[in-house]
C-alpha positions, 0 to 999 in steps of 0.5 A: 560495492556501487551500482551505477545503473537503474535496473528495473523489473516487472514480473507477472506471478499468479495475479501479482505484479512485482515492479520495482528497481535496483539502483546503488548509492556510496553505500553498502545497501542500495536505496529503495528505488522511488515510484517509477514505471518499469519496463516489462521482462517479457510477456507471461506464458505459461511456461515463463519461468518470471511466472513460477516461483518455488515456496519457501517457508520461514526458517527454511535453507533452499539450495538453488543454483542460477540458469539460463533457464531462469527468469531473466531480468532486462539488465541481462541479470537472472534470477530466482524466485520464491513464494514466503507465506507469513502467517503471523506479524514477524521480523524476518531475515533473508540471506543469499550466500554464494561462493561463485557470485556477488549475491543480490536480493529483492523483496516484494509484497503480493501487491507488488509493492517494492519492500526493499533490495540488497546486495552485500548487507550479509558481508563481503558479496553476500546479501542481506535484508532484515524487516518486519512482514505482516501476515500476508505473501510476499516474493523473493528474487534470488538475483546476482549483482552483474548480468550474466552471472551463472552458478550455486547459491543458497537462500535461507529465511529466518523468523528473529525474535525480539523485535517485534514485540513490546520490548520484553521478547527474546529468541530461544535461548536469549533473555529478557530484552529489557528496556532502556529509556533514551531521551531527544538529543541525548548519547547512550553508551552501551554493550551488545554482550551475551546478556543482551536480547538473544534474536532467534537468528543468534544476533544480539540488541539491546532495546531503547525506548523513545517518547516524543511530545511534538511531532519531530524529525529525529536523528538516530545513530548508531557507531561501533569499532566493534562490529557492523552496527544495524538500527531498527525503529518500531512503534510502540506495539512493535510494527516496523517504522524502518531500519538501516545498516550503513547510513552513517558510512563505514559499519555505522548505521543511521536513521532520519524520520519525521515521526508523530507524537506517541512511544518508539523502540530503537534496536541496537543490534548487529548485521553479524550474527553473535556480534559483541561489543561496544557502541555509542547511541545518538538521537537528536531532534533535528532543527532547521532554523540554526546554523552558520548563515541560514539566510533563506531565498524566495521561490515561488510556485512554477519556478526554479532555482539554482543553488550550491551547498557550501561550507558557508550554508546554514548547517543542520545537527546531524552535519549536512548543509542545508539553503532554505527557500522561503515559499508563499501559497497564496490560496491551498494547492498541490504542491511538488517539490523537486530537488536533484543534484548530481554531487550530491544525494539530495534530501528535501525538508519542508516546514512551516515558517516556525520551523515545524516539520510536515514533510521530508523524502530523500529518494522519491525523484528518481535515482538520488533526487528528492521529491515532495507532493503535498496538498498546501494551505494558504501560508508561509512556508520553508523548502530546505534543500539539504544532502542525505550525508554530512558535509557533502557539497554541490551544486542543485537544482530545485523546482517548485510546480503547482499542479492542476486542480483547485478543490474538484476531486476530479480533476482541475485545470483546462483538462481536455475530455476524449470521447467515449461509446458503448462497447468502445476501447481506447488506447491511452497515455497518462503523462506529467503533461496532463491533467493533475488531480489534487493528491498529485496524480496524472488523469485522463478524462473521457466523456460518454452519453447514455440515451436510456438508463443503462447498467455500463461497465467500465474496465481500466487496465495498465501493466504501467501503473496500478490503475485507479478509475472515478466515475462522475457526472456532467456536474462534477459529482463522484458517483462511483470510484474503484482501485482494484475490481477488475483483478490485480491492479486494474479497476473496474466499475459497473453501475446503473445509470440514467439518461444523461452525461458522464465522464470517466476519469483515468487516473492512478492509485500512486501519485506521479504513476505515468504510462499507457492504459487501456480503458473500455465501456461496455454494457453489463452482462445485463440479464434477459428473462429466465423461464425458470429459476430454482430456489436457493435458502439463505446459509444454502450451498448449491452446486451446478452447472453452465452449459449451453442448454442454460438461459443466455445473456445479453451479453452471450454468456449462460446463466443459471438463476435461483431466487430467494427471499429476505422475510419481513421484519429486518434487512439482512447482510448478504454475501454471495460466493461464486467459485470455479475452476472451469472459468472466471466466475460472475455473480449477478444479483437483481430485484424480482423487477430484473433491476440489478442491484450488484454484481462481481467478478473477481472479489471473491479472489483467484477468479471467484466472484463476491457480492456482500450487500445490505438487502431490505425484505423481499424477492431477489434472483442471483444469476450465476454466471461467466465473466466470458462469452459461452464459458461452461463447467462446474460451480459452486454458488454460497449464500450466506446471511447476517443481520442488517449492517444499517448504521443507527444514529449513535449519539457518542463516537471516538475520535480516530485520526491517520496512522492511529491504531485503537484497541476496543471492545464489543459489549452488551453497553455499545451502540446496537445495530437494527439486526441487533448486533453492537458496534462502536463508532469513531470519528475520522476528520479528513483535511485533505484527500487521501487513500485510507487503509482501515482494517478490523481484526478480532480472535473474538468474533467476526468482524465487520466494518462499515463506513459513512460519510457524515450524514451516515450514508453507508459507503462501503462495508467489509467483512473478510477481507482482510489478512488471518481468515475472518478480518475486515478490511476497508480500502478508499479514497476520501476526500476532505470531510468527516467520517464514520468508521462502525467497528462491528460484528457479523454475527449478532452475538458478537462480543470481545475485544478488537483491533482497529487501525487507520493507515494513509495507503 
């Protein structure tokens, strides 16, 4: 079945945005479509059926039946959708059957991430997806392939064993899943057979084991006559890489991934359940450097080339053409490489000049397009373009583009600065004709003045893109950046700044992301002088009430005021946690002077402010107070408090690179904090600018993560917010340097083992 439509598609659920589109290939499964900008179903109201989803839970069957009622999608298609809750990490199998339409599939995470499609991976027009899910929510659509199509389905989600484990699992009722070692460029023959590793959802696979020395694009390919071969790819302690049904054509499955030095499981398994049979098992370590007549053409950066593939083009292991283009980066830039083609579907490769890998992206330009963003050393290098299938041919358009931008963070090139005041909003576009940042993002600056010190707020909001916001000063310096602190994928900052000159860059977390925004600076709801203030202790809750007998902000909403103490001797931890269900709560926490020294609206989740901050002894007043003007109701305000998170200057740390994960342990030998708690340290080096994922999980005690720059200026620190309760969880972008990552407890006496992982975001 082929889709020759792009179908895009917005939805609004609670405080999740799903954005992504649908758009089919020569094969069975759609691609996952690349970055774009959805267009927006409708407008959320509070009877929007694109706002309602109905829960459903692992191994769960739902009835459902599509309406005209339902949520419609702007392809003229309906949909359903349902809420799964994943508790812990699990490969999990959607199916979507229906006797009276083609059934279709989509998956998002409650980010809104698009985690993939599917319209007839469970045979003939039933749908299918297969992935591994961490903890967390994620939203499925129950969906038709044509527009219009009305009637019953039935969804069922199930938890398949065996896959996500270490290679020695197994569903109920299945066996041990040993493994079988298979090496680069070697052919497994093998039997999918009663005795192979039983999945929960009654599919069997066999697990092969994969050991790279060097980084590596590999080749993985699965045939049978026997029956619908599916691939899975995980890392050596069972998280998903990827998987495939029928990349190879026909029932045949295949992989291509550039993949690190380190352990991999490669699962032979079949799209039907209880299938049996014979296959065959290929990985090759692609070259890129063979081949008929793999003579290269120059291109330069800001240039475009044609070309054809043909038969008499340099041909890779896996069968495709490919025509290289040498590339020259005289000084470091950001570098995008386009390739489209309309006869083919176009897969782009980039190397060093000796051939080594360091990038590759099949479907990222939209559509069937290619497309790379890399931050380039100064160097010799070689742009393939090549096709996603063996033996296709065609002709192809490539284009190289240098963007703005040479080693400021916060922008580059002849960006022009708007203006903005106090208490104003403006309207904006980000488009491929602005400014660039380095990472490849579009941005937009806008310049403010300050005649006193004044504690502002900024608010970036888009429904185009997921907003990101940099603060800096007159000189360039980064004073504060933010992804999500206005609430979902809107940015917020607030600070307080000194007489002087700002600029407030509008960008986004995606590189490439474009569209309108929304951005606005206001003062804070800085605080006026309460007659009196009631004392709260630390590790006290209090319950109160706004109303409009209350001390009133500058800003017009009221506020209730407590004080409370930090004793001499240490500086503590302190976490703040405003809650309500009568309006969006906003917690303020000053110095007895009335200096703030944090506030928060929505970190606490769902509308529920948090502030978590390192405080030295002395004298502090929360104001408890409301995002709105004139907001009254109930709420519960809680204080709670640790030791210092004051990073020491251990004198031994571990190296930590992007994309690794490290298991430690907590004990009494470790470096000791000033509040007495222990940690250890790793050393993360950045070599260019990046969005980071650090998160820090323990079932032996409550973790809590900080990080520093290299001087050990503390940066950010995190203590619940990560996935399964009490997990810590950092998000940022760093520029190039070096890092200090703190693995931590909350509590003083915090001791055992530990988890810690480093992701490109």
């Amino acid at each position: 079945m082929r889709r020759d439509a792009t179908r895009r598609w917005r939805l609004a659920l609670g405080s999740a945005l799903l954005a992504a589109a649908c758009q089919g290939g020569d094969s069975v499964a759609p691609r996952v479509r690349a970055p774009a900008t959805p267009s927006i179903v409708a407008a959320a109201t509070e009877d929007d059926p694109c706002t309602v989803g109905t829960s459903i839970a692992v191994n769960q069957t739902i009835n459902g039946s599509l309406q005209s009622t339902d949520c419609k999608l702007d392809d003229g298609s309906y949909a359903d959708i349902y809420v799964l809750n994943v508790t812990t990490t699990a490969t999990i199998r959607i199916d979507m059957t229906s006797g009276v339409f083609d059934t279709y599939l989509l998956l998002a995470n409650s980010n809104g991430d698009d985690l993939g499609q599917d319209n007839d991976g469970g045979g003939g027009t039933n749908a299918r997806m297969q992935l591994s899910l961490g903890p967390g929510q994620y939203y499925i659509l129950a969906n038709s392939y044509a527009p219009g199509a009305f009637g019953a389905y039935t969804i069922s989600v199930t938890a398949v064993g065996g896959t996500s484990g270490s290679g020695n699992g197994g569903g109920p009722g299945g066996t041990t899943c040993s493994t079988t070692p298979i090496s680069l460029n070697q052919q497994a023959n093998g039997t999918l057979s009663t005795s192979s590793c039983r999945l929960t959802d009654g599919s069997l696979a066999n697990a092969h084991t994969l050991s790279l020395t060097s980084s590596t694009t590999v080749q993985i390919e699965m045939r049978s006559s026997a029956f619908d071969a599916y691939l899975i790819l995980t890392d050596a302690t069972g998280n998903l890489i990827t998987q495939d049904d029928d990349g190879a054509g026909g029932t045949n499955a295949r992989i291509v991934r550039t993949l690190a030095p380190g352990n991999y499981t490669i699962w032979a398994n079949s799209a039907s359940t209880g299938a049996t049979g014979a296959y065959t098992l290929n990985v090759t370590g692609l070259t890129f450097n063979g081949g008929i007549s793999c003579q290269s053409s120059p291109i330069g950066l800001g240039q475009t080339a044609s070309g054809t593939l043909s038969q008499t083009d340099c041909r890779l292991d896996d069968g495709s053409y490919a025509h290289p283009h040498s590339l020259k980066v005289t000084s470091s830039a950001t570098v995008q490489i386009d390739l489209r083609s309309s006869a083919f579907d176009a897969f782009v490769l980039l190397t060093d000049a000796g051939g080594a890998p360091i990038a590759n992206d099949d479907n990222s330009g939209g559509g069937t397009n290619a497309r790379l963003v890399r931050t380039l050393a100064a160097g010799d290098y070689v742009v393939w373009a090549n096709s996603k299938q063996a033996n296709a041919t065609g002709e192809y358009t490539l284009v190289i583009t240098a963007t703005a931008g040479g080693g400021s963070s916060t922008g580059g090139g002849t960006c022009s600065s708007g203006s903005l005041a106090l208490g104003q909003t403006v309207n904006g576009t980000l488009s491929p004709t602005g400014c660039r940042l380095n990472d490849g993002s579009y941005a937009s600056p806008y310049s403010f003045s300050l005649s006193a010190t004044t504690t502002v707020r900024l608010d970036l909001r888009s429904s185009a893109f997921d907003a990101n916001l940099i603060l800096a000063d007159a000189a360039g310096n980064v004073l504060a950046r933010d992804d999500d602190g206005a609430g979902g994928t809107d940015a917020r900052i607030v600070r307080s700044l000194p007489a002087g000159q700002y600029v407030a860059w509008v960008t986004t977390y995606a590189a490439g992301a474009s569209g309108a925004f929304q951005l606005t600076l206001a003062t804070s709801n800085s605080t006026t002088t309460c007659s009196s203030a009631a004392t709260i202790t630390l590790g006290e809750t209090a319950n109160g009430t706004l109303a409009t007998s209350d001390c009133q902000m500058s800003g017009g909403a009221y506020a209730d005021a407590y004080s409370f103490t930090i004793p001499a001797g240490a500086s503590r931890n302190v976490q703040l946690d405003m809650s309500s269900t009568a309006f969006d709560s906003y917690v303020i926490l000053t110095k007895a002077d009335g200096s703030i020294v944090a506030e928060d609206d929505n970190d606490g989740g769902s509308g529920n402010a948090r502030v978590r901050v390192a405080l030295a002894p002395g004298q502090y007043v929360i104001y408890a107070t409301s995002y709105s003007p004139q907001a009254t109701g109930a709420y519960q305000l809680m204080l709670t408090a640790s030791g210092s998170g004051a990073t020491e200057p251990c004198t031994q740390s571990l190296p930590l690179a992007l994309g690794q994960n490290v298991s430690g342990v907590l004990a009494s030998t470790d470096c000791r904090m000033s509040d007495g708690s222990f940690a250890d340290v790793y050393a993360v080096d950045i070599a260019q600018p990046v969005s980071v994922q650090i998160d820090l999980k323990s079932t032996a005690f409550d973790p809590f993560l900080i990080l520093t720059d290299a001087g050990g200026r503390q940066l950010a620190m995190d203590d619940d917010g990560g996935s399964e309760g009490s997990n810590a969880r950092i998000r940022t972008k760093l520029a190039a340097g070096r890092y200090y990552i703190y693995a931590n407890s909350f509590g003083v006496t915090g001791r055992g083992s530990y988890t810690l992982s480093l992701v490109v975001r």
